[in-house]
DRENDO-1510 file (C-alpha; in Angstrom, 1 decimal, always signed):
<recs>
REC; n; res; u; v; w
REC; 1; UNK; -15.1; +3.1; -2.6 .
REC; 2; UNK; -14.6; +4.8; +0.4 .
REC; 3; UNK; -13.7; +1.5; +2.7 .
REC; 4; UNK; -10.8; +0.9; +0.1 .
REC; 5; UNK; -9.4; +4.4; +0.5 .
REC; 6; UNK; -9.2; +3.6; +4.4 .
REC; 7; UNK; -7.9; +0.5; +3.8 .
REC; 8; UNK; -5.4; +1.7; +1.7 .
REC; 9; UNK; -5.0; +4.9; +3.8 .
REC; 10; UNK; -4.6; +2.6; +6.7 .
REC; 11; UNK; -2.0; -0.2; +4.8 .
REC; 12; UNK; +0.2; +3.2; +4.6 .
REC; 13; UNK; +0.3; +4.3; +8.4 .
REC; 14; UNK; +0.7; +1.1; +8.9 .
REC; 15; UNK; +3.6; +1.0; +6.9 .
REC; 16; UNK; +5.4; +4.6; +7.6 .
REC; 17; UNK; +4.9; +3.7; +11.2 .
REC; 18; UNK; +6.9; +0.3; +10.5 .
REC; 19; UNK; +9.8; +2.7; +8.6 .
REC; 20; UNK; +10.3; +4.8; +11.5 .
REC; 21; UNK; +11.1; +2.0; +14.2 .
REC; 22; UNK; +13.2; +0.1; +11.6 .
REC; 23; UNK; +15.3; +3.4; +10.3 .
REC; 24; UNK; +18.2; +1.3; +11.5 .
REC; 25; UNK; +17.4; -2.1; +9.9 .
REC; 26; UNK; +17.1; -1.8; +5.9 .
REC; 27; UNK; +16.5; -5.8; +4.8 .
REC; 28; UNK; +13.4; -5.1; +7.8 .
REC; 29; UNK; +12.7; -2.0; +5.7 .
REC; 30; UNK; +12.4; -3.8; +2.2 .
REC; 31; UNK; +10.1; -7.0; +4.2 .
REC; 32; UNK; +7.7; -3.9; +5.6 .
REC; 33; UNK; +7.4; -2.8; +1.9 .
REC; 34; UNK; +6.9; -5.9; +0.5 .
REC; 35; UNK; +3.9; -6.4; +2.9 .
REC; 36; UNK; +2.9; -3.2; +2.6 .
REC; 37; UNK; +2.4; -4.0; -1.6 .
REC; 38; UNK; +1.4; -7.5; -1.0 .
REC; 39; UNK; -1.6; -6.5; +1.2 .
REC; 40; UNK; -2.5; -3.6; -1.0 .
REC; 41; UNK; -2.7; -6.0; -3.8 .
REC; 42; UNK; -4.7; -8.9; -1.8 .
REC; 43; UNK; -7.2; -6.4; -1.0 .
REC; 44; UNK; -7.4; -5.7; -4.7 .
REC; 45; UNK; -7.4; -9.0; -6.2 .
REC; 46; UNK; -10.4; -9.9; -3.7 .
REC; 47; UNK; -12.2; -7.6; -5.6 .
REC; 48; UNK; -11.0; -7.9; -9.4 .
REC; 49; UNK; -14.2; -7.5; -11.4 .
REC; 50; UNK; -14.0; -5.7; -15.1 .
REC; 51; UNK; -16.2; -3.3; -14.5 .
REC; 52; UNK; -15.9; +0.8; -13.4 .
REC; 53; UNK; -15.3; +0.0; -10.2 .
REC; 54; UNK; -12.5; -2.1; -10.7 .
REC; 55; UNK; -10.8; +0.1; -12.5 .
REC; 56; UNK; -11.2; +3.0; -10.0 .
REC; 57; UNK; -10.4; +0.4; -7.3 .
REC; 58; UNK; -7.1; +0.0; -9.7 .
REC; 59; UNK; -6.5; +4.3; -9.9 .
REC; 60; UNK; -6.6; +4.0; -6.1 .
REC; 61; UNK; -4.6; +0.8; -5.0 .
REC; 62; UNK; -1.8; +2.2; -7.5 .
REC; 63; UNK; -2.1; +6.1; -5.9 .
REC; 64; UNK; -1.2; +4.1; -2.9 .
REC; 65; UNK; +1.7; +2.2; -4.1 .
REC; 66; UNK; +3.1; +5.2; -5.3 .
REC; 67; UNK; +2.9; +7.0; -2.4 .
REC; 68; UNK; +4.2; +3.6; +0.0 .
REC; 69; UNK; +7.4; +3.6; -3.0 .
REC; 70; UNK; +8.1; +7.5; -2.1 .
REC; 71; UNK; +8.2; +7.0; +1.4 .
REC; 72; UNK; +10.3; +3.8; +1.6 .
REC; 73; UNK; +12.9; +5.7; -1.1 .
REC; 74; UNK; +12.6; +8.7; +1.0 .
REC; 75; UNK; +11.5; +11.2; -2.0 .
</recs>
């Protein structure tokens, strides 16, 4: 579970670091988060078993959106 968590840790840099050299550019804003969500879900949906781990896999992809959603709303 661990290698998700970086992945997902490292989809989010990737994506604040994208929202501070576009502060000036919002529809290059809304693209960044939209790839931000898009790759957070691919990496998911690679993995989409119904079992435990899926479902922690879940907990921690969504954790992440949430936190990509705050950030690009500024909260």
């Amino acid at each position: 579970m661990s290698y998700f968590e970086e992945r997902f840790q490292q989809i989010y840099e990737k994506f604040l670091f994208s929202l501070k050299i576009y502060s000036y550019d919002s529809s290059r804003r809304e693209a960044c988060y939209q790839d931000c969500l898009g790759e957070m879900d691919s990496l998911f949906l690679r993995h989409d078993t119904h079992d435990l781990f899926a479902k922690k896999l879940l907990d921690c992809k969504n954790a992440f959106q949430r936190k990509v959603k705050k950030a690009y709303l500024g909260i």
